[in-house]
TORFIKE-312448 format. One record per residue (C-alpha): residue number from 1; x, y, z. Coordinates in steps of 0.2 Angstrom, whole numbers. Layout:
// TORFIKE-312448
- n c1 c2 c3
- NUM X Y Z
...
This chain:
// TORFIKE-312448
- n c1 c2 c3
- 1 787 -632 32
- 2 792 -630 13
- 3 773 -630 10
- 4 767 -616 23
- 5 781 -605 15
- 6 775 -609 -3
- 7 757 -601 1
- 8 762 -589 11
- 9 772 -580 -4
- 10 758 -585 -15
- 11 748 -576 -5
- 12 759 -563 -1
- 13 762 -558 -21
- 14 744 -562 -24
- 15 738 -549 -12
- 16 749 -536 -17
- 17 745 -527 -29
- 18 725 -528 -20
- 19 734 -517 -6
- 20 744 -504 -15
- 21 727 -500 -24
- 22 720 -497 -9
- 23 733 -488 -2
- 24 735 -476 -17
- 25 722 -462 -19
- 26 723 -454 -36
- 27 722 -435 -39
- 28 704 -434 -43
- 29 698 -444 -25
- 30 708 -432 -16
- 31 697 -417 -27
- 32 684 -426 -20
- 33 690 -427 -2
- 34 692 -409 -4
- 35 675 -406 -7
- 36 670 -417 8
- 37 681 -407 18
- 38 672 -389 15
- 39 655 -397 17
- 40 661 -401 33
- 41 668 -383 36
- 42 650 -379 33
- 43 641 -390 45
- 44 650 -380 58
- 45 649 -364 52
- 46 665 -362 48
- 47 661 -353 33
- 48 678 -344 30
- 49 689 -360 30
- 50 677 -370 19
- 51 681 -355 5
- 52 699 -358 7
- 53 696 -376 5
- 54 687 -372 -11
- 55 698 -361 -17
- 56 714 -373 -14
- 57 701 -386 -24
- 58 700 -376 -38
- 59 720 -374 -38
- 60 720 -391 -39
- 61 707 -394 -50
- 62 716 -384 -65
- 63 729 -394 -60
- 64 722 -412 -62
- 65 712 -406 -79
- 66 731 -402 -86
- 67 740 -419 -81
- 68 729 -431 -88
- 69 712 -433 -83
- 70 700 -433 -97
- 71 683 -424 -91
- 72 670 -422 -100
- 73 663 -407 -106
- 74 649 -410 -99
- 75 658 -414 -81
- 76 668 -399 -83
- 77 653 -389 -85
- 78 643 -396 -70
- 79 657 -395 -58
- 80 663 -378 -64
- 81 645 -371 -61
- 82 642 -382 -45
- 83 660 -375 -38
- 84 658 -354 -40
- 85 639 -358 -32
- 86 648 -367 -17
- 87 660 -353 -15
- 88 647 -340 -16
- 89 635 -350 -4
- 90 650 -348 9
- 91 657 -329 5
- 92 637 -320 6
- 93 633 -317 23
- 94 615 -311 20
- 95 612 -332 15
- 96 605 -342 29
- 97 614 -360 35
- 98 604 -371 27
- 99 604 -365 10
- 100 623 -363 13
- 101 623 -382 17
- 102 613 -388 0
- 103 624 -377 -13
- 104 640 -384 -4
- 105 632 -402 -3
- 106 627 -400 -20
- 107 645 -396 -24
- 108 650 -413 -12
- 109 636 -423 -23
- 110 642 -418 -40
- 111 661 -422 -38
- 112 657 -438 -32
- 113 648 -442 -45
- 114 662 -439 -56
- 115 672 -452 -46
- 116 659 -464 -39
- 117 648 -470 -55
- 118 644 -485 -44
- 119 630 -482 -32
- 120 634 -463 -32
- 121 628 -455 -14
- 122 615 -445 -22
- 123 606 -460 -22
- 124 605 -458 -4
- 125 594 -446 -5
- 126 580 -458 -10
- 127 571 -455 7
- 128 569 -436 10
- 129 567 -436 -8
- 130 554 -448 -12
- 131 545 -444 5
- 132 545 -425 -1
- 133 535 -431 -16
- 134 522 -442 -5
- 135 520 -425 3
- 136 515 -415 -13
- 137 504 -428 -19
- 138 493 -430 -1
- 139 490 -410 -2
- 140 488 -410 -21
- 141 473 -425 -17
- 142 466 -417 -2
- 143 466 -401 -11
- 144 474 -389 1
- 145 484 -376 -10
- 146 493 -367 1
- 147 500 -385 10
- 148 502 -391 -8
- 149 513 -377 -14
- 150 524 -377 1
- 151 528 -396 -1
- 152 531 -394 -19
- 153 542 -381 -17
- 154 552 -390 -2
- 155 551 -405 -19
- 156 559 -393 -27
- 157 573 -388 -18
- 158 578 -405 -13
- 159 578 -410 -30
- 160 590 -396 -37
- 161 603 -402 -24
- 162 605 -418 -32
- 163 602 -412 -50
- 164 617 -409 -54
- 165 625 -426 -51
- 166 611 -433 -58
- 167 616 -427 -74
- 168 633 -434 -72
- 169 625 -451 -69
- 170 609 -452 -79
- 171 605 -452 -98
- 172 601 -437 -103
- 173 586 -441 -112
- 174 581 -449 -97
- 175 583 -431 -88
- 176 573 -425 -99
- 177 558 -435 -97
- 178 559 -429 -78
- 179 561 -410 -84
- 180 547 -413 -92
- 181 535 -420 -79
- 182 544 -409 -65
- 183 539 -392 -77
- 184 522 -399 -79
- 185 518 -401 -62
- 186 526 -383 -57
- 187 519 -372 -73
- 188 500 -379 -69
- 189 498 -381 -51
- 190 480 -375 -51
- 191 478 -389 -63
- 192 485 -403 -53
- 193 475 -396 -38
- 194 459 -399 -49
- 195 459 -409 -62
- 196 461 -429 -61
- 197 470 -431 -79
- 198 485 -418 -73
- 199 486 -426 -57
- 200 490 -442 -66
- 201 507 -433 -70
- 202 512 -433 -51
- 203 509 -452 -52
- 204 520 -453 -67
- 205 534 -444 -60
- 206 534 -455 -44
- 207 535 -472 -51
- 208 551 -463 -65
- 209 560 -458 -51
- 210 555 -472 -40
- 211 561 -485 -54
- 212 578 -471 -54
- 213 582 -474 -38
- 214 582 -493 -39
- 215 591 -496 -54
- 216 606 -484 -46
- 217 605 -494 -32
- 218 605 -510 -40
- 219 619 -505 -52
- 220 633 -515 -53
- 221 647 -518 -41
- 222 665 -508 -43
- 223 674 -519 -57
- 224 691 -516 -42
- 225 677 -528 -29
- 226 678 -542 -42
- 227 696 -541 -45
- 228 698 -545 -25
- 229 685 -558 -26
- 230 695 -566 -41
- 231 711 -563 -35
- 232 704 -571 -17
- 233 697 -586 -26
- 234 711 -589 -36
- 235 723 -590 -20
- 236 710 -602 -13
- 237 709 -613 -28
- 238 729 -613 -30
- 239 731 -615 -9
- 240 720 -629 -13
- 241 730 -638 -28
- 242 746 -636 -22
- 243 740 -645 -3
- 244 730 -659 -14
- 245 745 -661 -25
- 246 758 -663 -9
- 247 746 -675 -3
- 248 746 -685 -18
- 249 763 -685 -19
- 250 765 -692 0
- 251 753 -704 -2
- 252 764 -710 -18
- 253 779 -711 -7
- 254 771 -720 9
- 255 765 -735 -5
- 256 785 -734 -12
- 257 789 -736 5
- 258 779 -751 9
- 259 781 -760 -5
- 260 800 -758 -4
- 261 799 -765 14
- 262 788 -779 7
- 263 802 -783 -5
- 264 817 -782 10
């Protein structure tokens, strides 16, 4: 009996403070869960309360800069210019849905770069993204222009919406390799369409933003998952101990037992 209370407020403390971290939500996730909740404003054409939404984040946002959290210039920058684009998307009436749904996600991409470094969800993207590019190569090798500028422009535009948080996440000299192969490939598109040497460009850019995409997705795991699986195997290995240990110590009774009957 005493040993099933012993673990249970060893596991009990142990746990604890695992469950209060999750509980709490810190000022800049709820930024974040801001910026969900207007894209989803969006999604639904509810254009007028994804501006308030945007508007409250902003509020809030001056807020959070003030109390303690250290952005980046760089951050600032990104999200400032990211944010007024979002609220223009959803105050121009002349704009269609769709383009109104990549500034905001753009928006939705960039803040959670700033709180998600690990496996940011721009790198969900990989798909439309990399089968965009597949596009732009099989009209650029077949030699169909007009099929060929219409898929790099889509490229394009797909691109742009997870720029931003890319930025955020990537090394900048690293962004500049792909700005440079990206603006090779857009200022020369007769070139691509005709000579083999320029075309080799698209192959280059593939396989750098093919090997992008892995490495984001095989980054490292949230340093919070290995506290739980450190504080886990710790209860397990001092669960363990303390059973081991209250066996030991029966075992030594039971033989003091014996032998004291032995003597009797």
């Amino acid at each position: 009996m005493k040993a099933r209370l012993f673990m249970t407020i060893i596991m009990f403390f142990l746990l604890l403070p695992i469950s209060v971290n999750a509980d709490e939500t810190s000022p800049v996730d709820k930024l974040d869960q801001l910026s969900n909740e207007a894209l989803q404003m969006v999604k639904l054409h509810r254009y007028e309360d994804a501006k308030k939404l945007l508007d409250y984040f902003s509020e809030q946002f001056v807020t959070v800069s003030g109390k303690g959290r250290s952005f980046t210039v760089d951050e600032l920058r990104i999200v400032s210019i990211s944010h007024d684009e979002a609220v223009q998307a959803t105050a121009n009436a002349t704009l269609n849905h769709e383009e109104k749904i990549n500034r905001v996600t753009k928006f939705r991409l960039v803040m959670d770069a700033v709180t998600s470094p690990y496996q940011p969800l721009w790198t969900e993207m990989e798909s439309p993204i990399m089968n965009a590019f597949n596009q732009v190569k099989d009209a650029a090798y077949a030699g169909e222009k007009e099929r060929f500028n219409e898929n790099l422009n889509s490229f394009l535009s797909l691109y742009d919406v997870i720029y931003p948080s890319m930025k955020i996440n990537v090394d900048i000299e690293r962004i500049q390799k792909l700005d440079a192969r990206i603006e090779v490939i857009d200022k020369y598109r007769n070139q691509v369409l005709e000579e083999s040497t320029t075309q080799k460009e698209l192959e280059a850019l593939e396989a750098d933003l093919q090997l992008l995409f892995d490495e984001m997705t095989d980054d490292e795991a949230d340093p919070s998952l290995w506290w739980v699986i450190i504080s886990t195997g710790s209860i397990i290995i001092l669960t363990l101990s303390y059973v081991g240990w209250r066996k030991y110590k029966g075992a030594q009774q039971a033989e003091k037992n014996i032998s004291k009957r032995q003597k009797d």
